[in-house]
N, C-alpha and C positions, 0 to 999 in steps of 0.2 A: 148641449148645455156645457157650461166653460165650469170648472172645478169651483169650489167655491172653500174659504178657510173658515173654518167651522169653529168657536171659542167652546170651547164645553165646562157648561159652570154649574155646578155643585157642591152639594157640602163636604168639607175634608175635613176641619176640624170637630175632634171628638177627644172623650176625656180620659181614652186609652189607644196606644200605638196601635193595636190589631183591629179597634174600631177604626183610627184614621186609615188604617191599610187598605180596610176595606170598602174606606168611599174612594180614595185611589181606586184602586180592581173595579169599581162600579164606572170611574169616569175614564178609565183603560179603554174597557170595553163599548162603552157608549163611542169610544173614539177609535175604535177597530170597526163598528160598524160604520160609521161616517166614512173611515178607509176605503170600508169593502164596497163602499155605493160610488169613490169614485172623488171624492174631496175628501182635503186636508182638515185633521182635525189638529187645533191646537188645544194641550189640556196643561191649564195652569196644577193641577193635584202633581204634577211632575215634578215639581221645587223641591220636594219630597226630602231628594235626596241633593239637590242645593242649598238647603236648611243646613242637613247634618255636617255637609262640609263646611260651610262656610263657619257655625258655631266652633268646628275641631280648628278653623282657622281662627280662633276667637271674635266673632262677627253674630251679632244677634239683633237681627232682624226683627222687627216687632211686626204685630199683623197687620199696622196701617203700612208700613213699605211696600208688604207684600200686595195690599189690594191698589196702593198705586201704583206697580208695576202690573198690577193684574190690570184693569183697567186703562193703563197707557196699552198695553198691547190688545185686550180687546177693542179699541179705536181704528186699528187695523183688520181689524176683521168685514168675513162680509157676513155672516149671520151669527148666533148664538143659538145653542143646546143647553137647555136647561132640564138638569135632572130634577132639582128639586130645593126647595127653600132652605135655605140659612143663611146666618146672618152677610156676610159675606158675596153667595150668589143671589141674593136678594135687590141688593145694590147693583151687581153687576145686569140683573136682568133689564130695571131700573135706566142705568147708563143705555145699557142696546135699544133701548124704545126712544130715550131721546135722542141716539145717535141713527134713530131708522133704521134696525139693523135686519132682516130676516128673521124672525126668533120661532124657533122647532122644540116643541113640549114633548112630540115622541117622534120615534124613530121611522115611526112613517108619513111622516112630513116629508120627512128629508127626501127628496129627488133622487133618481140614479143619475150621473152621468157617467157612466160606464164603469161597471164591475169592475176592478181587482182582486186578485187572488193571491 
């Protein structure tokens, strides 16, 4: 089986940093195991820290940019991971069903095509 790029969509926005941190950490790891099975995981929670620069560059992004860049680049994708509902991955799940995308609710859907380590 040929790699495949994996979009992993879940919730990031929360109404404290260490809470947003931690839906980051949750879609990290959802995207170390995508790694470890062998396809690329792309994880939009990674802006993270594109956010912070780009505002110390004076640049503030509102959330619709953010989900128009999240969803032009999920159009490149070949399936989606979905961790879990909000407002945000809602949408994007939404978009992968009308663009026919693969879509994997856990982690044992997902196929091996050859371990990494």
């Amino acid at each position: 089986m040929k790699p495949k790029i994996i979009y992993v969509s879940g919730p990031y926005s929360a109404l404290t940093r260490e809470a947003r941190w931690n839906n980051v950490l949750k879609a990290v790891k959802v995207g170390i195991e995508i790694r470890a099975k062998g396809h690329y995981p792309l994880i939009p929670h990674l802006y993270d820290d594109f956010d912070e620069v780009a505002k110390m560059m004076g640049h503030n992004f509102d959330w619709q940019s953010y989900m128009d860049m999240d969803l032009a680049i999920l159009e490149r994708c070949d399936c989606l991971y979905f961790i879990g509902e909000s407002r945000g991955a809602c949408i994007e799940l939404e978009r992968a069903k009308e663009l026919g995308l693969q879509i994997f609710y856990s982690m044992e859907e997902v196929p091996n095509c050859g371990v990494i380590k």
